[in-house]
N, C-alpha and C positions, 0 to 999 in steps of 0.2 A: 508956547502959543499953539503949536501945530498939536501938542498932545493934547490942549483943551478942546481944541475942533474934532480932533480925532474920537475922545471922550465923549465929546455931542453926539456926533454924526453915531456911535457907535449906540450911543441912548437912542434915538430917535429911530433908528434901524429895529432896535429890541422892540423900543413901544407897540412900535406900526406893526412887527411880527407876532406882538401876546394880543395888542387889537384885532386884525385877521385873526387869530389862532380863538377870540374869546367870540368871534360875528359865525365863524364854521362851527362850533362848540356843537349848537345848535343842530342835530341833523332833522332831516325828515324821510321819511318812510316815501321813495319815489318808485313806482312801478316801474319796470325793466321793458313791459313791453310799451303802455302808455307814456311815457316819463312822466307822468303827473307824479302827485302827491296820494297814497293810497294808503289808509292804515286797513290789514287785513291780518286775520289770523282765525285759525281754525282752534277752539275750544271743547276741548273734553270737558264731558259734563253727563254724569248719569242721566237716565230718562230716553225714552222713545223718542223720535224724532217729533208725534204727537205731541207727547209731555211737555219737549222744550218749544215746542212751537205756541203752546198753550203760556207758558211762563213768559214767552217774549210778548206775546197780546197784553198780559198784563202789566208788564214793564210798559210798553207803550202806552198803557191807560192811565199809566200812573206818569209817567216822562213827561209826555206831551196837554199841554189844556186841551186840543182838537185831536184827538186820535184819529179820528174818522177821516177827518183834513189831510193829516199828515203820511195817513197808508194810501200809495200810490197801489201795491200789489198785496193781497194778502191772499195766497192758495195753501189752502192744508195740505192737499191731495199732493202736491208738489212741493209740499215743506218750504216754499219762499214769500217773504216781507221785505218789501222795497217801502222805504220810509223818502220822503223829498222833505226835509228842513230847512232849518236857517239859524243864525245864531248873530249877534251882534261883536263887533269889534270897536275898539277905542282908544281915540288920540288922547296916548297920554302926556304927550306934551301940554295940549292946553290943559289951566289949570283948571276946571269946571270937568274935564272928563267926557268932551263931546264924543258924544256918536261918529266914527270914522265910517263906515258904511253896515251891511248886511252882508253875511257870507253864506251860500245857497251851498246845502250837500245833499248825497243821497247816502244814505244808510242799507244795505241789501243783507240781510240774515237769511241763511240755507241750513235747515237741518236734515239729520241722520242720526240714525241711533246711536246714541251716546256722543255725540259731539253735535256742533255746531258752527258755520262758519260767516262772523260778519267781513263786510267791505264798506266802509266809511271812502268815498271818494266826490269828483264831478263838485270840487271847493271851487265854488265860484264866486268874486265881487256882483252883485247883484247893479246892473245898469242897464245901460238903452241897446247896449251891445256883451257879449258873453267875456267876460273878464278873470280867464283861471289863475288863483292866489297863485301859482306858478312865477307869475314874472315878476313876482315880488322877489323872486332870488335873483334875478339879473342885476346886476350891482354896473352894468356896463350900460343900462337902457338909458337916454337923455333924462327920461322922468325919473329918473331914480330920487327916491326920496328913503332918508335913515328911520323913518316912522314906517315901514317899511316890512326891517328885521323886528319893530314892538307888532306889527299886525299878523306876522307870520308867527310869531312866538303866542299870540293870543290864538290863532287859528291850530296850535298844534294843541296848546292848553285845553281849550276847548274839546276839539277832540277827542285827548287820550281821559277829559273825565267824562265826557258820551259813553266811550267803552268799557268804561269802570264803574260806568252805572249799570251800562246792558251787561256786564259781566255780574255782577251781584241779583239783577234781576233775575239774572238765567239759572241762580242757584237751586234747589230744591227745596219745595217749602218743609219749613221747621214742624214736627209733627207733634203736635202738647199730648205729652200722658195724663188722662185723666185722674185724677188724685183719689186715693184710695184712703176711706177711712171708714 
């Protein structure tokens, strides 16, 4: 009898340690100096700071339906684009797939000859008061809710395909040789 409890308890121990071990799996990109949530990296990429300054308008024109809307900052002279967005998230427990809210970021792209560097941060729950996706990791807050770890997991999603789009935009355009015949 005592090995069957013992047997249990030793299951229910593992569970509870691969559940924690599969809810941290999960990491996120937190700033050291803000603790927020920041995805940043600096990208090499041929081209003038000009050039890529020129390829990331474009991306923007193509990303966004309001480009105009959407550029908070746009200086040549000083190579920076400050973008203020949003993007949607979703309860996917209910089964219809409601709308769980709106999440506000800013997007900041700096060039330099031959590289580039974006900052994706300032992820906020969009409400009557400033709500940073942040305490969505507190797992110890009274409001903790498990829908929770699915809106951070859609906020990080989201994310890293914004940067993989601004990363493919910022390529160099393909140059067609004219056919010779």
């Amino acid at each position: 009898m005592i090995r069957k409890i013992s047997a249990a308890f030793t299951f229910f121990v593992l569970a509870a340690l691969f559940s924690s071990a599969q809810d941290n799996a999960t990491q996120y990109p937190i700033d050291k100096d803000t603790q927020l949530i920041t995805y940043q990296e600096v990208v090499t990429q041929a081209g003038t700071a000009d050039e890529l300054y020129i390829r990331a308008i474009e991306w923007i024109n193509t990303q966004y339906k309001n480009p105009a809307d959407v550029c908070r900052i746009r200086n040549r002279e000083s190579g920076v684009i400050e973008i203020l967005h949003r993007f949607e998230i979703i309860n996917d427990e209910a089964d219809n797939k409601l709308i769980a809210g709106i999440v506000n970021y800013t997007l900041k792209i700096e060039f330099k000859p031959g590289r580039y560097r974006y900052t994706l941060s300032d992820l906020t729950l969009r409400q009557s008061t400033r709500f940073p996706v942040e305490k969505w990791m507190d797992k110890t807050d009274k409001m903790y809710s498990p829908l929770w770890d699915s809106y951070l997991k859609q906020v990080n999603r989201q994310s890293l395909e914004l940067v993989e789009s601004l990363k493919a935009g910022m390529q160099p355009p393909v140059v067609k040789e004219e056919e010779k015949w």
